[in-house]
C-alpha positions as CSV (number, residue, x, y, z in Angstrom):
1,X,-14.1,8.0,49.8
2,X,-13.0,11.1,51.8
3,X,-11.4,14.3,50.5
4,X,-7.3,14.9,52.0
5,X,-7.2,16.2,55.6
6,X,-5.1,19.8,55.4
7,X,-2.8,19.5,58.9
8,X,-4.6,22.2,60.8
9,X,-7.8,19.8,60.5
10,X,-6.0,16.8,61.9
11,X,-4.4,18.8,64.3
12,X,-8.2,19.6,65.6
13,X,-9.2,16.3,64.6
14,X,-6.9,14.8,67.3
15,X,-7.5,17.9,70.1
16,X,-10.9,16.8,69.7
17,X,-10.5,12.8,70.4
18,X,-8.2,14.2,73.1
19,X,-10.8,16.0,75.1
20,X,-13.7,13.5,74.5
21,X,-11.6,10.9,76.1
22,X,-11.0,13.5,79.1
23,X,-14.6,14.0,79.3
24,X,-15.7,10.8,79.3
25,X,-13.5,9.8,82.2
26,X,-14.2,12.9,84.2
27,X,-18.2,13.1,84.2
28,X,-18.4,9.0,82.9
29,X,-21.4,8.9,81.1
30,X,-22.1,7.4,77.6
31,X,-22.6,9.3,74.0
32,X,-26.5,9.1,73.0
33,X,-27.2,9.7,69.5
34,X,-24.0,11.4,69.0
35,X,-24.6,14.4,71.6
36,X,-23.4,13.4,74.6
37,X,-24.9,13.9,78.0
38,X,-22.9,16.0,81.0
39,X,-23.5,16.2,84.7
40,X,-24.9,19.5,85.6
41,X,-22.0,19.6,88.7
42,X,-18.5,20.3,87.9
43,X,-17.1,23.2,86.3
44,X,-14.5,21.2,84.6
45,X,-16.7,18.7,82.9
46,X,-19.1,21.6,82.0
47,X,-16.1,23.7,80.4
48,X,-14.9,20.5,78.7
49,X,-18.5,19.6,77.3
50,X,-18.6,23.2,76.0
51,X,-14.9,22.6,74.3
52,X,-15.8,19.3,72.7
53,X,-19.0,20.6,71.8
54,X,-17.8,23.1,69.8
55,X,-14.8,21.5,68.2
56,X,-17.8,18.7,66.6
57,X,-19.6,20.8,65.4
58,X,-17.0,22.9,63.7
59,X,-15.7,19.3,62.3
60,X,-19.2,18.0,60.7
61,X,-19.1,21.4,59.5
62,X,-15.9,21.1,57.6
63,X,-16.7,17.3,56.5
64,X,-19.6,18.4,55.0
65,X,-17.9,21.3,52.8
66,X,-15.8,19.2,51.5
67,X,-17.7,16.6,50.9
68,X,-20.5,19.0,49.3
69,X,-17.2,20.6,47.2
70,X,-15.9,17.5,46.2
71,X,-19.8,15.9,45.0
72,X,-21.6,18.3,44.2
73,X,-24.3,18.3,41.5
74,X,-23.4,21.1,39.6
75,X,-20.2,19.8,39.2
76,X,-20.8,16.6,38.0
77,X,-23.4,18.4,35.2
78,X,-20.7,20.5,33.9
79,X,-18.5,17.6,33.8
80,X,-21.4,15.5,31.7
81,X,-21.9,18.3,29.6
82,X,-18.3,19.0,28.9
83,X,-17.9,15.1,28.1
84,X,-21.1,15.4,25.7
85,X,-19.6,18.5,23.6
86,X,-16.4,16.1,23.3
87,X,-18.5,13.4,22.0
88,X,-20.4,15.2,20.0
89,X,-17.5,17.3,18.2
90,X,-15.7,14.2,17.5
91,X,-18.3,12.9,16.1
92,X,-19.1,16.0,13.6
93,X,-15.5,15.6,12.8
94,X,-15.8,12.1,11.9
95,X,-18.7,13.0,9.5
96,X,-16.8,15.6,8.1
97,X,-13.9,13.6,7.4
98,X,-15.8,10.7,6.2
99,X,-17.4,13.6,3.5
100,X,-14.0,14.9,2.7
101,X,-13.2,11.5,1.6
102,X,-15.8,10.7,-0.6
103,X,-15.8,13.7,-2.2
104,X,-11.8,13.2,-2.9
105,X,-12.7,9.6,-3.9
106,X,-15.3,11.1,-6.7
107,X,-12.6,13.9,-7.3
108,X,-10.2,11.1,-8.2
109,X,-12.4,8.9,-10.4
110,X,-13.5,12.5,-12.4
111,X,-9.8,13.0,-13.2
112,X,-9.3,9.2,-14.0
113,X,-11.9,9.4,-16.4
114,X,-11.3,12.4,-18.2
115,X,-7.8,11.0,-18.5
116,X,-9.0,8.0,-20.3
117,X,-11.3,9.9,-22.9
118,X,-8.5,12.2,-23.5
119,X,-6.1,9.5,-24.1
120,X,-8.7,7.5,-26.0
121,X,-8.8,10.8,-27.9
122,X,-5.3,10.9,-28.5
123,X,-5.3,7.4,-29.8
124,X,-7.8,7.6,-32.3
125,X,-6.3,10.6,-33.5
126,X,-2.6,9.1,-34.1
127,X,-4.8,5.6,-35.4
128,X,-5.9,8.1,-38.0
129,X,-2.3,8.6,-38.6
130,X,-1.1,6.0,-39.3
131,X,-4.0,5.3,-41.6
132,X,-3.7,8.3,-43.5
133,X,0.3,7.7,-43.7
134,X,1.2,4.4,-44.1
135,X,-1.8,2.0,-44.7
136,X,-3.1,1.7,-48.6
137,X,-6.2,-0.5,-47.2
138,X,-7.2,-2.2,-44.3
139,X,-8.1,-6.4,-46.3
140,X,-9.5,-7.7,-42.6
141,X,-8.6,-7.4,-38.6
142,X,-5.3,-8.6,-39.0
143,X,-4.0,-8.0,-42.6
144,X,-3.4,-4.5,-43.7
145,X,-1.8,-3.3,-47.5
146,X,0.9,-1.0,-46.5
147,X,1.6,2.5,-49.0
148,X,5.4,2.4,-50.9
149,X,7.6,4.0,-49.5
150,X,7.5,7.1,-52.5
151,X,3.6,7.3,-51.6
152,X,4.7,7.7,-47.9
153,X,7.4,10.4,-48.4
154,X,4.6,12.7,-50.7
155,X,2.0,12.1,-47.9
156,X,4.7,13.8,-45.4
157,X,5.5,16.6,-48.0
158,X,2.0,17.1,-48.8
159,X,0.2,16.9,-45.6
160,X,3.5,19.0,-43.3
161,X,3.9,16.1,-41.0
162,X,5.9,16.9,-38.3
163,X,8.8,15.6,-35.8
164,X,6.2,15.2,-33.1
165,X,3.5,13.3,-35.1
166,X,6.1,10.8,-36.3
167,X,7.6,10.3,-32.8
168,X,3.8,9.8,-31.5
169,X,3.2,7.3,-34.5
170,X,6.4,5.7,-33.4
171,X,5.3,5.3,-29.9
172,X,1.8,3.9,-31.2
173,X,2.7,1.1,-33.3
174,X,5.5,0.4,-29.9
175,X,2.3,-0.4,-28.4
176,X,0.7,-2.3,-30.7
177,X,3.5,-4.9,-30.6
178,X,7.1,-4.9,-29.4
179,X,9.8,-3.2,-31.7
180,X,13.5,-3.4,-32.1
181,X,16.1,-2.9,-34.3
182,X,16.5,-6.8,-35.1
183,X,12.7,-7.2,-35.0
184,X,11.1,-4.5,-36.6
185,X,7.4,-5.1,-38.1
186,X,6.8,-3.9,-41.7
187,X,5.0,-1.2,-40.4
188,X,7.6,0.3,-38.5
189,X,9.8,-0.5,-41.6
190,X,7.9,1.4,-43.8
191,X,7.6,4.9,-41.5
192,X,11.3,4.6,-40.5
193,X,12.9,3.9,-44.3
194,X,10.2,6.5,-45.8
195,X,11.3,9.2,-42.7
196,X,15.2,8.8,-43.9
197,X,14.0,9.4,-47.5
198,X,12.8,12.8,-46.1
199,X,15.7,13.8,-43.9
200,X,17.5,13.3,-47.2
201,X,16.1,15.7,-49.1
202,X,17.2,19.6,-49.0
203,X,15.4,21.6,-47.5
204,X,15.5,23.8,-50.7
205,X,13.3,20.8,-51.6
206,X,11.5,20.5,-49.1
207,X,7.7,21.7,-49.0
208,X,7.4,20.6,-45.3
209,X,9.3,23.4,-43.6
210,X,8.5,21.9,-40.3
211,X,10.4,19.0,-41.0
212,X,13.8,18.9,-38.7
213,X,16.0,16.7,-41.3
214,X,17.6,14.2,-38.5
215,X,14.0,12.2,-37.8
216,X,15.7,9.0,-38.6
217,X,18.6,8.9,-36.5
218,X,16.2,9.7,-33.4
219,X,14.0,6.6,-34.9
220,X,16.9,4.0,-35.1
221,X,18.7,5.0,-31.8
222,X,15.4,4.6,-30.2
223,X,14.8,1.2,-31.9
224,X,18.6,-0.1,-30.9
225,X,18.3,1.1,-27.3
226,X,15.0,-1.5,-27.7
227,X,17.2,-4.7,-28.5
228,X,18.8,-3.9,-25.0
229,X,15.7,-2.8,-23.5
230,X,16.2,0.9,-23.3
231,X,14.4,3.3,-23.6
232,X,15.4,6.8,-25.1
233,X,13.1,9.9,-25.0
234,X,11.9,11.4,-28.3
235,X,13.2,14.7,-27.3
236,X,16.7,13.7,-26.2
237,X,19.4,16.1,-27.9
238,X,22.9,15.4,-28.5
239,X,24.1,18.1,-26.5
240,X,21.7,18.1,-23.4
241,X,22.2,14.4,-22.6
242,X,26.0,13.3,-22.3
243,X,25.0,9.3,-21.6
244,X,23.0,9.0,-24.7
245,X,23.0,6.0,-27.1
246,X,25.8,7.1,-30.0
């Protein structure tokens, strides 16, 4: 492969060939090993020989520049060690990415855990709820002896339940077993008749101050918007949500 040929080098290039061909008819003698070999007579020839001599030289010359420029050792080193770095770096990165990962994936399975304990937490907590609330005694795995509805609405007074622990007991025995104002178990029965009881009551006579007095009406919206499956929030007010369930 040869480097490109600037114009002033081809234009020398082809003086060169010129005068070579000249010489060779003038004196007529071969080219040995590359030099060639002039009569001694003749001025012409001699001046020619001088002429073509010089011009090869000053070609090889060239060649070999650029040919030295275009190959040379150092060169190709620099390019090998430039090519290594790459190599190398992308490789670091790669490691470092593969660590970022990991430690992401160990990240997310902390957080996933901790979730569950704290909702695990939460659920034995409202279990003991319920429990304390509504269940008189627990006969086996499946069959419980629920509280009257009097015993329930004391337990409220009594014990300050609020708005939010009935709307997470609601939600609890929601997952126990699907709920709707058609289907309602006796469990649900029991908090939602015993809540309405409460709302009932003056708040004059009412021991709980923490208790809102319009639980119920939250509980049985909630509980039609199930027959249609709906869903309402616990926290949904009359005046901030136009679209709710009336």
């Amino acid at each position: 492969e040869t480097s490109p040929v600037r114009p002033m080098q081809s234009i020398r290039r082809g003086f060169a060939r010129c005068l070579l061909t000249v010489l060779l008819m003038v004196v007529n003698q071969p080219m040995l090993g590359g030099v060639v070999a002039f009569s001694t007579t003749g001025s012409v020839g001699k001046l020619l020989a001088d002429k073509t001599r010089d011009l090869i030289v000053s070609m090889h010359s060239e060649h070999s520049d650029s040919h030295f420029e275009k190959e040379t050792p150092a060169t190709d080193c620099l390019e090998y060690q430039q090519e290594t770095l790459e190599a190398e770096m992308a490789i670091s990165l790669l490691e470092q990415a593969k660590m970022l990962r990991d430690d992401a994936q160990r990240l997310r399975e902390q957080l996933e855990k901790e979730k569950a304990e704290k909702l695990a937490k939460r659920t034995a907590k409202v279990d003991s709820w319920i429990e304390k609330l509504l269940i008189e005694a627990q006969v086996d795995d499946r069959t419980q002896l629920l509280k009257s509805e009097q015993q329930v609405l004391l337990r409220l007074q009594e014990d300050r339940f609020s708005q939010e622990q009935i709307n997470a007991i609601f939600n609890r025995i929601c997952e126990l077993g699907p709920q709707s104002r058609s289907n309602c178990s006796p469990l649900m029965e029991l908090l939602v008749d015993s809540v309405g009881k409460m709302d009932e009551l003056e708040r004059q006579e009412n021991p709980n101050k923490r208790w809102s007095g319009k639980v119920e009406r939250v509980l049985r919206r909630r509980l039609f918007a199930k027959d249609w499956n709906m869903d309402i929030e616990e926290n949904d007010d009359d005046d901030m949500n136009p679209w709710r369930l009336r």
